[in-house]
Structure formats: C-alpha cells, structure tokens
TORKOL-4160 file (C-alpha; in steps of 0.2 Angstrom, whole numbers, padded with zeros to 4 digits, m for minus):
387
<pt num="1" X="0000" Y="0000" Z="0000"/>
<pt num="2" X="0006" Y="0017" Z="m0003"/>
<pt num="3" X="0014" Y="0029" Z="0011"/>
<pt num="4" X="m0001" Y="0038" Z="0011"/>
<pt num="5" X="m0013" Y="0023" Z="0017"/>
<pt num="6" X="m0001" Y="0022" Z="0032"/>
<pt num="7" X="m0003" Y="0039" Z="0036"/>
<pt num="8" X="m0022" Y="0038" Z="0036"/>
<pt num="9" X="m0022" Y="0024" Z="0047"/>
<pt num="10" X="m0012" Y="0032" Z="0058"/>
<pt num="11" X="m0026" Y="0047" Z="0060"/>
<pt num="12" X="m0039" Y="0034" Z="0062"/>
<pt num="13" X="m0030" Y="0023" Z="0075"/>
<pt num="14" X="m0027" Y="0041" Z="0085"/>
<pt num="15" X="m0044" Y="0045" Z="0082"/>
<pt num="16" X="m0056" Y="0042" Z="0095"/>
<pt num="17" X="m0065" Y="0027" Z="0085"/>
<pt num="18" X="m0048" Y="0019" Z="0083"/>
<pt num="19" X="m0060" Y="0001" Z="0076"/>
<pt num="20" X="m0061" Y="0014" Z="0060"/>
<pt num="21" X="m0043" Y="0008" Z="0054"/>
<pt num="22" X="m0050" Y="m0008" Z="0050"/>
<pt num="23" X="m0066" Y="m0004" Z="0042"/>
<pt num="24" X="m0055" Y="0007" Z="0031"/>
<pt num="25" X="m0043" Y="m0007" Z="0028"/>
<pt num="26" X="m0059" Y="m0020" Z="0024"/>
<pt num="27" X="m0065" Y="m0007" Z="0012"/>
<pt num="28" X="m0046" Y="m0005" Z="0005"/>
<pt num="29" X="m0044" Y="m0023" Z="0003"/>
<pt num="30" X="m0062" Y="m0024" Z="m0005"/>
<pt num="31" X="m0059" Y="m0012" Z="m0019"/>
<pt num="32" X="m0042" Y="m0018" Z="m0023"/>
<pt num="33" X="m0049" Y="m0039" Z="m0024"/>
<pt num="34" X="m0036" Y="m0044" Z="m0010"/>
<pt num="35" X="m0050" Y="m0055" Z="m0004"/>
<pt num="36" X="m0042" Y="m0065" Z="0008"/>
<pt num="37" X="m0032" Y="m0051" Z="0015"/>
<pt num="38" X="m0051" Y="m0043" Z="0016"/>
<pt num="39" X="m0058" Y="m0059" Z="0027"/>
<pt num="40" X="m0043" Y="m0058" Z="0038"/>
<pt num="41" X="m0047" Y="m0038" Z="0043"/>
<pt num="42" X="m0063" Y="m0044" Z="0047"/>
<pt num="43" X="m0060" Y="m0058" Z="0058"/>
<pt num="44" X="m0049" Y="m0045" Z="0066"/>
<pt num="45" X="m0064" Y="m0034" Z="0066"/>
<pt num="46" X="m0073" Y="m0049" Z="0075"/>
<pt num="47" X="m0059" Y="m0053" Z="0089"/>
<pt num="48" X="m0059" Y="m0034" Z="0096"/>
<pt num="49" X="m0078" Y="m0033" Z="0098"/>
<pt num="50" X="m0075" Y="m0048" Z="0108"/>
<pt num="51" X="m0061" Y="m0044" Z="0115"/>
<pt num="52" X="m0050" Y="m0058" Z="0110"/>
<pt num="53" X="m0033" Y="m0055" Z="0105"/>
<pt num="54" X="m0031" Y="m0049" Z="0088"/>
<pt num="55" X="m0016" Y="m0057" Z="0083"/>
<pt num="56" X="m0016" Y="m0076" Z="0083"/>
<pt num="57" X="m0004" Y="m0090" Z="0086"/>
<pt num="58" X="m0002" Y="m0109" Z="0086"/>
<pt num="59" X="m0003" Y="m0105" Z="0106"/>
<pt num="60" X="m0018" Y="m0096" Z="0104"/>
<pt num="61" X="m0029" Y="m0101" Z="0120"/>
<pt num="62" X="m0047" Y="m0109" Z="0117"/>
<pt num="63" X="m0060" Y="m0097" Z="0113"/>
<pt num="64" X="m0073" Y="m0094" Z="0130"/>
<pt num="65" X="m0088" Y="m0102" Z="0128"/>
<pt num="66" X="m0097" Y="m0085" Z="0130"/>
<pt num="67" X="m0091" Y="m0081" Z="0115"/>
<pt num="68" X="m0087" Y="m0093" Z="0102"/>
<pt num="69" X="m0105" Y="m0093" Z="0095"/>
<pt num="70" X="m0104" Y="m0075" Z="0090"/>
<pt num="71" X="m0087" Y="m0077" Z="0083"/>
<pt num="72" X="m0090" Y="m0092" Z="0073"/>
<pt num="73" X="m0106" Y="m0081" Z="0065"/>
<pt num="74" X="m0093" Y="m0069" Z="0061"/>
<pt num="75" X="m0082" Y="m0082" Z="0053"/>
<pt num="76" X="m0097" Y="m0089" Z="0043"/>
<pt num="77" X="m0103" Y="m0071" Z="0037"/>
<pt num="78" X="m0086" Y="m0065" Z="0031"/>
<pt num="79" X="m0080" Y="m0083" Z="0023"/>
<pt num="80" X="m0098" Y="m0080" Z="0014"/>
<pt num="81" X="m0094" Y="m0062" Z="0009"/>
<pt num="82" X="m0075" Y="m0067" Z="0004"/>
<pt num="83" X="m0081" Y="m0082" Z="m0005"/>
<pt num="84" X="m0097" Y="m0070" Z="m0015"/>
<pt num="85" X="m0082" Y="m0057" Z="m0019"/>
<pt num="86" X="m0072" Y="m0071" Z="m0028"/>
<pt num="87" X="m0086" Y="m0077" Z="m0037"/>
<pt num="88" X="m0093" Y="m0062" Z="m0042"/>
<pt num="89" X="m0076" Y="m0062" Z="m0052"/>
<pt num="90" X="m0078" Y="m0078" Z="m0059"/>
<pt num="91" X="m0064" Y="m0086" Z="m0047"/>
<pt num="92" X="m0072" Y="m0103" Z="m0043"/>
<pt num="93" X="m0055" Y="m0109" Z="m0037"/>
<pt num="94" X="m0052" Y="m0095" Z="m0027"/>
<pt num="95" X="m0071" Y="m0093" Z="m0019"/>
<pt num="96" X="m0073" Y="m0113" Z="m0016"/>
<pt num="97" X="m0063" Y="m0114" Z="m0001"/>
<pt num="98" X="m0073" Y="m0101" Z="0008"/>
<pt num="99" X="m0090" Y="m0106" Z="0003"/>
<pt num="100" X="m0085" Y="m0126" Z="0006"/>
<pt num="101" X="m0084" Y="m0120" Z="0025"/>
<pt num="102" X="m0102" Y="m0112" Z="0023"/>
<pt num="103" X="m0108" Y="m0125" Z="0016"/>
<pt num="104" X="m0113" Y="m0114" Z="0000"/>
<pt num="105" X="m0107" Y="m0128" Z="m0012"/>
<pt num="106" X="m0125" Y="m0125" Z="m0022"/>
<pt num="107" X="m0121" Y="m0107" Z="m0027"/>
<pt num="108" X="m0102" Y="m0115" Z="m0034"/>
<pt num="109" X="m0112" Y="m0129" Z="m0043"/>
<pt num="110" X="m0122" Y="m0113" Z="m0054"/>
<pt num="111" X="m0105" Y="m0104" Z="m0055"/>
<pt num="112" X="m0098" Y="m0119" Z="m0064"/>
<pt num="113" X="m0111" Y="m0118" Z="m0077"/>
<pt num="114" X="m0106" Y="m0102" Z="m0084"/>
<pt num="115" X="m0087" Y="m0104" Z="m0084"/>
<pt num="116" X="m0078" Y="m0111" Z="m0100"/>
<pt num="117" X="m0060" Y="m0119" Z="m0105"/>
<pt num="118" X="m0050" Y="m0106" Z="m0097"/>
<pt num="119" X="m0033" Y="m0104" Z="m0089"/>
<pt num="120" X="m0041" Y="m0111" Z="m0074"/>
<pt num="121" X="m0052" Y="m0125" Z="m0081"/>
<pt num="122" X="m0040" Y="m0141" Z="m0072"/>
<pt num="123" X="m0044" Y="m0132" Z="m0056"/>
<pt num="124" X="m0061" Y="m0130" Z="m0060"/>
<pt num="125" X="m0062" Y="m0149" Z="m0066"/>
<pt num="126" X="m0055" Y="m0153" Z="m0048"/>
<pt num="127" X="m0069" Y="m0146" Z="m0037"/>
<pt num="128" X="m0084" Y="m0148" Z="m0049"/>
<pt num="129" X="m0077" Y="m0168" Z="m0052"/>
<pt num="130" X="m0063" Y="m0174" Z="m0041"/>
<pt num="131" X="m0073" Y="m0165" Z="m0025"/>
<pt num="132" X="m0091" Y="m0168" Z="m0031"/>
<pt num="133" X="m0099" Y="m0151" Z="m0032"/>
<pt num="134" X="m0104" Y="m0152" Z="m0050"/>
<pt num="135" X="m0096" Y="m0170" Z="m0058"/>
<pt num="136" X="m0107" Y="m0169" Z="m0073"/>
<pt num="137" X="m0100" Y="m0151" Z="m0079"/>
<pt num="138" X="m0083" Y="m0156" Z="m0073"/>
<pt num="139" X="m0085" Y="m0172" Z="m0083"/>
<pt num="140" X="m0092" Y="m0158" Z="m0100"/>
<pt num="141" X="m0074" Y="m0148" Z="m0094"/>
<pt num="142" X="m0064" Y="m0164" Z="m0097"/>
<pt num="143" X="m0071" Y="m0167" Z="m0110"/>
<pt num="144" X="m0069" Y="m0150" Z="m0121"/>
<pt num="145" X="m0052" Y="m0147" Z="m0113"/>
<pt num="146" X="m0046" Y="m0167" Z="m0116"/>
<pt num="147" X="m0058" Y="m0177" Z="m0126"/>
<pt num="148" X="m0066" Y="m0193" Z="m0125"/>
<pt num="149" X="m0051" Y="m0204" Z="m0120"/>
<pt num="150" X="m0048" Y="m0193" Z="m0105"/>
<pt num="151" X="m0067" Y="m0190" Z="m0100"/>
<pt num="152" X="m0070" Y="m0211" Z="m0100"/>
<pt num="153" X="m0055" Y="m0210" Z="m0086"/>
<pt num="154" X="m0060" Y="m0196" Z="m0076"/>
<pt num="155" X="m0076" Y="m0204" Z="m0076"/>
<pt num="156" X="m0069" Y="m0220" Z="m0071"/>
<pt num="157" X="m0060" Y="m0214" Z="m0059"/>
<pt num="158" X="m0075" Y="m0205" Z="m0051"/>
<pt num="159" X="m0084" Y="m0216" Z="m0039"/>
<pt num="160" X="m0098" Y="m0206" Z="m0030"/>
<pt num="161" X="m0116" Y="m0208" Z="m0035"/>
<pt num="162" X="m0119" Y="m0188" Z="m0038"/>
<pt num="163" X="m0122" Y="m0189" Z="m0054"/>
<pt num="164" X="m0118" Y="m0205" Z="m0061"/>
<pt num="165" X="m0132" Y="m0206" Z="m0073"/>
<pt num="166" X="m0131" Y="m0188" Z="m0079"/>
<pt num="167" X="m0113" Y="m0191" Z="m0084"/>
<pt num="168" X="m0115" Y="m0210" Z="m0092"/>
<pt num="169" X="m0128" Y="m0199" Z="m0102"/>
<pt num="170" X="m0117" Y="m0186" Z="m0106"/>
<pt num="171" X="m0103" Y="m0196" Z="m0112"/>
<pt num="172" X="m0116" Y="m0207" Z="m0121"/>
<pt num="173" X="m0123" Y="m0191" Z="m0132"/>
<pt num="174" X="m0107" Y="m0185" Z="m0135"/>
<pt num="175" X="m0100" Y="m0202" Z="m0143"/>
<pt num="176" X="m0115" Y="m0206" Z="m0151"/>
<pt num="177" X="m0113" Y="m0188" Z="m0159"/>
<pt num="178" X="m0096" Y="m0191" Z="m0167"/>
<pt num="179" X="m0102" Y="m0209" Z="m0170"/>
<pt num="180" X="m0116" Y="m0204" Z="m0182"/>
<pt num="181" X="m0107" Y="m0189" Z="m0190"/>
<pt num="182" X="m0093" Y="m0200" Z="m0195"/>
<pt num="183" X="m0104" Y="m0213" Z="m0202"/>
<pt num="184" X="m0115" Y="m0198" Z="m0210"/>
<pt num="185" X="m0098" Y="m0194" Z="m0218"/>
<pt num="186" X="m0094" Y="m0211" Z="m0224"/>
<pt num="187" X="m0110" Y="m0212" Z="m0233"/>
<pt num="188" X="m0110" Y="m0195" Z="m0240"/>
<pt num="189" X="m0093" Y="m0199" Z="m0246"/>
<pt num="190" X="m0099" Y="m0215" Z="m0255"/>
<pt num="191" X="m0115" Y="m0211" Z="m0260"/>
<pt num="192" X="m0112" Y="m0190" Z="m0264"/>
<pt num="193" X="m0128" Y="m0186" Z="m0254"/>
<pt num="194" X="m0127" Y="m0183" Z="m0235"/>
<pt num="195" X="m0141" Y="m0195" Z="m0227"/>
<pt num="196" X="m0154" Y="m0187" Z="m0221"/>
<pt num="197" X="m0156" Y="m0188" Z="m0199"/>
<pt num="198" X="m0159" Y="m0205" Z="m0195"/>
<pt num="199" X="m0153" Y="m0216" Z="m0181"/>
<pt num="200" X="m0137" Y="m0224" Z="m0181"/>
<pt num="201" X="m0147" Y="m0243" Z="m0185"/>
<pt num="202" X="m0157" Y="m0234" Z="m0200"/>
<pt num="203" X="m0139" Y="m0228" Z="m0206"/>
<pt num="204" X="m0131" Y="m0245" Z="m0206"/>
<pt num="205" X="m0146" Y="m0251" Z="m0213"/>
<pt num="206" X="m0142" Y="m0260" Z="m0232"/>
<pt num="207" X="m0124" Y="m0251" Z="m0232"/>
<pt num="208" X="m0113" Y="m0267" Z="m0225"/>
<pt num="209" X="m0100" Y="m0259" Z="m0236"/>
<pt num="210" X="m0097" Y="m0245" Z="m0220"/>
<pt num="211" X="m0090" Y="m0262" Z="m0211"/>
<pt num="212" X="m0073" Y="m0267" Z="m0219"/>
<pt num="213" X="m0061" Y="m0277" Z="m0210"/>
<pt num="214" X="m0052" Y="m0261" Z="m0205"/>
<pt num="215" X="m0065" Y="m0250" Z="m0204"/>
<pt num="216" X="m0074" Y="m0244" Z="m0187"/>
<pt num="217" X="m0078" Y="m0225" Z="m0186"/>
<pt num="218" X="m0074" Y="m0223" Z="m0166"/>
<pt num="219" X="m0062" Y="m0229" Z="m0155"/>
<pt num="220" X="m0068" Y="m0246" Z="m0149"/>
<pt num="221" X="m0061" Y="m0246" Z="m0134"/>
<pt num="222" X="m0069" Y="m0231" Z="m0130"/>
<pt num="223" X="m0086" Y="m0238" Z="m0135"/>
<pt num="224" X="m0083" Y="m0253" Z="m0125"/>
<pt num="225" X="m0078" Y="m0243" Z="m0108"/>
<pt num="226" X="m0093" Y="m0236" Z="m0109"/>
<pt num="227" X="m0107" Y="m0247" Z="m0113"/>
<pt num="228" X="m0098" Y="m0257" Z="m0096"/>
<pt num="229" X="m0111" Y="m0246" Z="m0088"/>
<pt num="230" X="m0127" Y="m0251" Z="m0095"/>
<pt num="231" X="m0131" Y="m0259" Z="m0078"/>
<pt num="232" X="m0133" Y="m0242" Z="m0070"/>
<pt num="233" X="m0143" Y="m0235" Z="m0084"/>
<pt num="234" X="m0161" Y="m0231" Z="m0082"/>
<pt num="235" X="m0165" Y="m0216" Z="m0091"/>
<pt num="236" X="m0172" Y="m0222" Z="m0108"/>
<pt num="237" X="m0164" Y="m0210" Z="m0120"/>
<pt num="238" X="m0149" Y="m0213" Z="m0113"/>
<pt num="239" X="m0154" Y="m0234" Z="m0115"/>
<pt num="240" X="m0159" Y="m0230" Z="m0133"/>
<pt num="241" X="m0140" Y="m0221" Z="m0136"/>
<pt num="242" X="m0132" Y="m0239" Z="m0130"/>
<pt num="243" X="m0145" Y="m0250" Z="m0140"/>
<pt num="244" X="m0137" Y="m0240" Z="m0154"/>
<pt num="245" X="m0121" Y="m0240" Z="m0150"/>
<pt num="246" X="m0124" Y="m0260" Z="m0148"/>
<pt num="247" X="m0129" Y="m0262" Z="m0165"/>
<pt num="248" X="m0117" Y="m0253" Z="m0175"/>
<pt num="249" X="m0103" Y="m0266" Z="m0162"/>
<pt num="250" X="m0114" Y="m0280" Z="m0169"/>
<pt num="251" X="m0108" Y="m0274" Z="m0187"/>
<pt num="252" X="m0090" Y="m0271" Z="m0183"/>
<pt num="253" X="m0076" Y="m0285" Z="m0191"/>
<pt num="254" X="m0069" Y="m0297" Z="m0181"/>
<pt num="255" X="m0053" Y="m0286" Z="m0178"/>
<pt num="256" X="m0064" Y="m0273" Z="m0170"/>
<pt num="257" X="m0076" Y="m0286" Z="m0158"/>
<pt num="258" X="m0068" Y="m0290" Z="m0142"/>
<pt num="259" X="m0073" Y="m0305" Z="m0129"/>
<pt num="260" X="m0081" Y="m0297" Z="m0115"/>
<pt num="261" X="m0078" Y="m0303" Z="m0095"/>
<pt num="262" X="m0092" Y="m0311" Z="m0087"/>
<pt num="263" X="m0109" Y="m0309" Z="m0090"/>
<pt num="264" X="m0104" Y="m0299" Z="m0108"/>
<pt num="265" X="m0095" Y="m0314" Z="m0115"/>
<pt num="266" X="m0102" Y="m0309" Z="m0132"/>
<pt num="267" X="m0101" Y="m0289" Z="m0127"/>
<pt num="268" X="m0112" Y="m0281" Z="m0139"/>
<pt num="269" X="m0126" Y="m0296" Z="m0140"/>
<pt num="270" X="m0125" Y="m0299" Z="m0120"/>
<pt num="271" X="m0125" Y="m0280" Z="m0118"/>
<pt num="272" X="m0140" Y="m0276" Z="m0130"/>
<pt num="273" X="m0149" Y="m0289" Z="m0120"/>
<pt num="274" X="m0148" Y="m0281" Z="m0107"/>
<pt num="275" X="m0153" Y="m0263" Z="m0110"/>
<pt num="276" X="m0167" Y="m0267" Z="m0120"/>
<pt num="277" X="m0173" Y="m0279" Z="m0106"/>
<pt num="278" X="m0171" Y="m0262" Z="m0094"/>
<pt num="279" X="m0180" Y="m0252" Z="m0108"/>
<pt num="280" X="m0197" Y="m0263" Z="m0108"/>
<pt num="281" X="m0195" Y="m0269" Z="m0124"/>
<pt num="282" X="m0198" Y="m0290" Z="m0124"/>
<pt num="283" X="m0193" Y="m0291" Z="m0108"/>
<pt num="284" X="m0195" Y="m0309" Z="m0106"/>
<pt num="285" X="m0186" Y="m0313" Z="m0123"/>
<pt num="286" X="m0171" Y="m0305" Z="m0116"/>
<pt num="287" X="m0174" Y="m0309" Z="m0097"/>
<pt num="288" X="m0171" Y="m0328" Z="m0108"/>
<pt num="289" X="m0155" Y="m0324" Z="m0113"/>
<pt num="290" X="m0149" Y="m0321" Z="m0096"/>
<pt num="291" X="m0158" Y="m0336" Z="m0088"/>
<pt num="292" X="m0149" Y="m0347" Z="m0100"/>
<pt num="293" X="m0134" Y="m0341" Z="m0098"/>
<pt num="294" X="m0135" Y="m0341" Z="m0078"/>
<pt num="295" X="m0141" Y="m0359" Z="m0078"/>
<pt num="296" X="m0128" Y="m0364" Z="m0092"/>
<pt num="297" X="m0112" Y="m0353" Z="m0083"/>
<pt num="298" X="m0099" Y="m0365" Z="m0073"/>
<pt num="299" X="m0098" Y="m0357" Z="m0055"/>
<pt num="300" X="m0080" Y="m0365" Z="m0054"/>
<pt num="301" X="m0073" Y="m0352" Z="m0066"/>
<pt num="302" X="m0085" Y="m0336" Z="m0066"/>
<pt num="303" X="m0092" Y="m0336" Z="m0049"/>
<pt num="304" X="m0111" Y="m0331" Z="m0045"/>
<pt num="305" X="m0108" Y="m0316" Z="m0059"/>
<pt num="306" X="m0122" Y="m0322" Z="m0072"/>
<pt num="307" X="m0134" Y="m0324" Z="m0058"/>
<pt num="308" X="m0130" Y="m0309" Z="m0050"/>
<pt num="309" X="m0132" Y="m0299" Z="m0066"/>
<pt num="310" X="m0149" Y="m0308" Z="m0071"/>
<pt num="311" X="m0154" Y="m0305" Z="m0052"/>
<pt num="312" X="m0153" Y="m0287" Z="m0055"/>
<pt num="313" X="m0162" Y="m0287" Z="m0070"/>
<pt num="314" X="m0175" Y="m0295" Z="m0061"/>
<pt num="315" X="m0176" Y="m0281" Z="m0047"/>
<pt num="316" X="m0177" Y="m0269" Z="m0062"/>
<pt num="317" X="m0191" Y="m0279" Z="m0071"/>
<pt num="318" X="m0201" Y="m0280" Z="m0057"/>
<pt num="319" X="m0199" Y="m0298" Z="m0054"/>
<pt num="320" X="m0195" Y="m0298" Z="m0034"/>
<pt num="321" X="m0200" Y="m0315" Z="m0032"/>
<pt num="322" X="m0190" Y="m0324" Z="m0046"/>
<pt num="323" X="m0177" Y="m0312" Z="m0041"/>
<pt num="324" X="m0177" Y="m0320" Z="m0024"/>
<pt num="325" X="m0177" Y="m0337" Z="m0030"/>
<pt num="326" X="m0164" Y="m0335" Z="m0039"/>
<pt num="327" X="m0151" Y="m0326" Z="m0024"/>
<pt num="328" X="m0158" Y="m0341" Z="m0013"/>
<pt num="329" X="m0151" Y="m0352" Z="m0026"/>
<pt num="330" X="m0134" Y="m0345" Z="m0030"/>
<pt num="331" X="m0129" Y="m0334" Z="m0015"/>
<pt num="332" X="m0141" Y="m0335" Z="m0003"/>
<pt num="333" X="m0130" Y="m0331" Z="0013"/>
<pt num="334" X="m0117" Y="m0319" Z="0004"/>
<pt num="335" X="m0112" Y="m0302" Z="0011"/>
<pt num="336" X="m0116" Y="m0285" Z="0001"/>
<pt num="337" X="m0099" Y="m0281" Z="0000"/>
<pt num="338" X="m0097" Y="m0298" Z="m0009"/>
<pt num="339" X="m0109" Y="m0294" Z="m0024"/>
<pt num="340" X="m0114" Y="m0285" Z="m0038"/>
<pt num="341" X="m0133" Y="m0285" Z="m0034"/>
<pt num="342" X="m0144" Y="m0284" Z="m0020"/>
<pt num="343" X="m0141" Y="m0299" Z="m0005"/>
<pt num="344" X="m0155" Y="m0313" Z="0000"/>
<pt num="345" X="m0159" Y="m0302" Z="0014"/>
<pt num="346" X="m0161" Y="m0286" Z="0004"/>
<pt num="347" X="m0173" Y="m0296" Z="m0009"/>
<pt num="348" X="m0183" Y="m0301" Z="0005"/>
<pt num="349" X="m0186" Y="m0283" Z="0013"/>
<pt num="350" X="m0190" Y="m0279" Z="m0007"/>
<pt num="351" X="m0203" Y="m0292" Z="m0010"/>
<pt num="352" X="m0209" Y="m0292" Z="0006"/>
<pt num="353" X="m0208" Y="m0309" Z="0010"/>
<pt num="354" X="m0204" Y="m0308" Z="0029"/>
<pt num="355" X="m0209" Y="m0327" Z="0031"/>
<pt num="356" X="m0193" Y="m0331" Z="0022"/>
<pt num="357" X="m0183" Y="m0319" Z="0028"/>
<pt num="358" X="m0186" Y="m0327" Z="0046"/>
<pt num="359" X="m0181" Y="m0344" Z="0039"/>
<pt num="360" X="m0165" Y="m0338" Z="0031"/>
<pt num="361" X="m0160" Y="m0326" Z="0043"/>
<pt num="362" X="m0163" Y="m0340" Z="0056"/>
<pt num="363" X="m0153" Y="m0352" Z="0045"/>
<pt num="364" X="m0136" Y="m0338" Z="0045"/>
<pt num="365" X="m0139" Y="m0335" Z="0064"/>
<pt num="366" X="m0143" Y="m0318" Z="0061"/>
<pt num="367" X="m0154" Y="m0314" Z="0076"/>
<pt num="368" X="m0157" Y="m0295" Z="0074"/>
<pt num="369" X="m0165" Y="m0297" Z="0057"/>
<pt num="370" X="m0174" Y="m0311" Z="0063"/>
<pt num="371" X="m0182" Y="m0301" Z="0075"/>
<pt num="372" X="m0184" Y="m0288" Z="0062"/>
<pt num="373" X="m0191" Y="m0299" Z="0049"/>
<pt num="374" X="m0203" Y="m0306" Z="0063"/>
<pt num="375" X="m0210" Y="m0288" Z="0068"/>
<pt num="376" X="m0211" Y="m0283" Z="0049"/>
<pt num="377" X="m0223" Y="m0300" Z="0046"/>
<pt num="378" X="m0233" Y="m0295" Z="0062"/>
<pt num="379" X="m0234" Y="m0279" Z="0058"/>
<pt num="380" X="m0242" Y="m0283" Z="0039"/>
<pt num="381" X="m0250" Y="m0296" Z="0047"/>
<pt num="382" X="m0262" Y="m0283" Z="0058"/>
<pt num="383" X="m0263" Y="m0271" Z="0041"/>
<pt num="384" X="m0271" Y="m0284" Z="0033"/>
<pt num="385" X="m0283" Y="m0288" Z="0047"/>
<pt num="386" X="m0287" Y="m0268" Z="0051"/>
<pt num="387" X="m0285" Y="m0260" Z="0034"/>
C-alpha cells in the first residue's frame, strides 16, 4: 500500500473510534480484490468486539464459551462475503474454499455452469469432479479441454453416485454424436448425398459396405468402456443411445469385436440384451437370454456373476420373487460387499416376504434381522386384518 494509506491509518488509530482503521482497511482490501487479506481484517474486526486478542498463534488459548457462538457467525458471514467477492469475479478456485466452509457448495455448482475452457479449467475440473460439487459439468470440462479418452478415465475414476447417470448420459450423447457424424460422412462420401437424420441402426441399414475389416468410425475401446455401464442406466434416452451403439458393435469386423468378461462374454449381443430388457422392450425374450446363460455358466470359473447380473435385471423388471429365488439359489448367505446385486436379505425386505426372511435369517444365525423380519410380518399381518 502506498505511504499515504499508512498515514491515514495512523489518524484513524489516533482517532477516538480507533476500530475505523479496520473498516477502512476491509474497504481497502475490498476495492483492490485482495480478498483474503479482506476476510482476515474482518475476523480481526470480530476478535476486538470480543475482546479476543487480535493477533493469533499456534498458542492461541481456546476461545470462552461465552463467545465462540458470535465469533463463529462472524467467521461464517465474512467466509460468505470473501467467498461472493471471488465469485462475483468468476474465481471458482479462489471462492470454493470459503464457501466449502459455509456450506454454500449450491451457489459453486451454478457458477460452474457459466465458466468455459479457461486458464483455470483443471482447477475448475478438480472441485466440480474430483470433490463432487458439480461431476457432470466437470466431466463436459474434461471433456472439451481433453476429449473422450480422458473423459471415459476421469469418469472411471469417479466413484460417487452424484451424478452418475447424468454423466453416463453425457458421455453417451457425446460419442453417439461423433459416431453418427462420422458414419453420416462415410456415406455422404460414397453415395455423394449426406443422409438425411436417421438413427445410427437406420444408417447402417443396407450399407454393409461401412463395415470393412479395417474400418470402425470410433475408437472401440472407447465404446466398449462405456457401454460397461449399461447396468446403471435407467433413463431411456440414454438406453436408446447404448442400444445403438450396440448395433453398429454387432456390425464391426472381427478385428474390432472383443470378448467381453463375465456376463458380456459376447459384449455387444449380451450388452444389447440387457438394456433393451431395462428399456421394456420384450422383456422376457431378453430376461431368456440371461436365464440361459445363468443356468448354463460354470460357478467353478466365473463365480455367482451371471446370476448376479440376471438377479438385478430382475429387481429392475419388477420380478421380486424370481429375483429372490434365484439369490436363494446362488448366494443366498453372501455379504453386500461380496456382490454386484442386492443380498437374499435385501430381496426379501424388497418383496416383502418376511416369512422367508425369518427362515434364512434364522438359518445364518442372524438374530437382529430375525427379529426384524418377525416384527415386519406382524406388523403386515395386523394391516391386513385392520385396513
């Protein structure tokens, strides 16, 4: 600060209100955007109308009880107000810290609406992704700062359920999109007319000349690592983008079709089974599918997984009590950390079948969800006696 700030402090600290210094200094900082240095005057601001000592150190005693409600308002209202300042300027990395401790992450979700691929996008990506104030924008900012090889990883790497499905549908729109407009390119190239709209099936449709042994129009392994998460779909758009995607896979050469793990053995057949089932479409033809391969898969090698996944696909249909069945069959005293789908237990609780939950959980020794499952059935019992 120049002399003459120094000069006019030392008037007001002479002055007979000598608390004006720092109201002048908080409106120094203020205009200048030092905001931190602006939060700091203020807390000092809060410490002498408490009387606490202004200056603190790691020695600091505790704060009296009298007072550290009013102080930790102060703290609140000027992280708030240091937090707005930084936001008002478009410094998301700069106001997060602030409003993380106010608990204002909402108003840093909108904010990372409106930014773009700037200087200070990875930072942006971190907070809005990696800390889960906004995943699906910072997922959109890896994606036009990186592309689709990095968005498939950042999202992989994300394991939170915030928004899970908006991202899958993110990522699915924006592959389907360079999917389509390559293969609109083909054709216009071949044919000299652009094709009019269409969906990608309608495309491929009587041109099995796009499907060469070298030709594929996206990277597969990009289509592959996302169609892995058909199981957590349940938005049908985004159901109708993989059923898509499935078909133009069914299409690729040999070079360009890989052997999927357990229960997509046949990826793109298994996989198209399975979100067409979830869509409502001939649900039983494709429940089928995974029936035979559940009865037909060796336990010895793959484990519980095909009855696992047809077990969820169950729970999705609808179908509670062959759902159950089948994880009293295949797994019926395994732990929820040890599978991919719902336990015995949890089937039980979602079919309401408490008569069966009493007989297994008395089988596993389990005598608090006995109990439980025993009060559930009492407790339907007398609804069905006094409706």
């Amino acid at each position: 600060m120049p002399q003459e700030t120094f000069d006019t402090l030392e008037k007001l600290l002479c002055s007979e209100e000598p608390a004006r210094s720092l109201d002048f200094l908080i409106e120094q900082f203020r205009n200048a955007k030092k905001y931190p240095h602006c939060f700091e005057a203020r807390m000092m601001r809060a410490r002498l109308e408490l009387g606490l000592p202004l200056i603190q150190t790691e020695g600091s005693p505790e704060l009296p009880a009298e007072v550290r409600a009013a102080y930790e308002q102060a703290l609140l209202e000027a992280a708030r107000e240091t937090g707005s300042l930084f936001l008002a300027d478009g410094n998301i990395p700069g106001a997060w810290p602030y409003l993380r401790a106010t608990g204002d992450s909402a108003r840093v979700a909108e904010a990372t609406e409106r930014v773009g691929v700037g200087e200070d996008a990875d930072a942006v990506i971190q907070i809005a992704l990696q800390e889960g104030v906004n995943p699906a924008r910072g997922l959109e900012l890896v994606f036009q700062k990186y592309g689709m090889c990095r968005a498939l990883t950042a999202f992989g790497m994300y394991g939170a359920k915030k928004d899970r499905e908006r991202c899958i549908d993110f990522l699915a729109r924006s592959l389907h999109d360079e999917l389509k407009e390559r293969i609109v390119g083909a054709i216009e190239q071949q044919e000299g007319a652009r094709p009019e709209g269409g969906t990608i099936p309608a495309l491929i449709a009587g041109r099995d000349w796009l499907f060469g042994e070298y030709s594929a129009y996206v990277d597969t392994s990009h289509l592959v690592s996302l169609l892995q998460y058909a199981p957590e779909v349940t938005a049908n758009r985004t159901l109708e983008l993989f059923h898509e995607f499935c078909e133009y896979g069914k299409r690729l050469s040999p070079n360009f079709r890989i052997a999927g793990n357990p229960p997509f053995e046949d990826f793109y057949i298994d996989i198209d089974h399975y979100v067409l089932a979830l869509a409502g479409a001939e649900v039983e033809s494709h429940l089928d599918h995974f029936r035979r391969k559940s009865r037909e898969a060796n336990p010895e090698t793959v484990g519980q997984v095909h009855a696992q996944a047809l077990v969820q696909l169950l729970l999705a249909s609808g179908c509670y009590e062959e759902a159950l069945q089948v994880a009293l069959q295949h797994f019926p005293a395994a732990r929820a950390s040890e599978l991919s789908c719902p336990t015995a237990i949890q089937i039980c609780q979602l079919a309401g079948r408490f008569d069966l939950l009493m007989q297994l959980t008395r089988d596993q020794g389990d005598e608090l969800n006995y109990v439980a499952a025993g009060l559930e059935l009492g407790r339907k019992a007398k609804a069905a006696r006094f409706p």
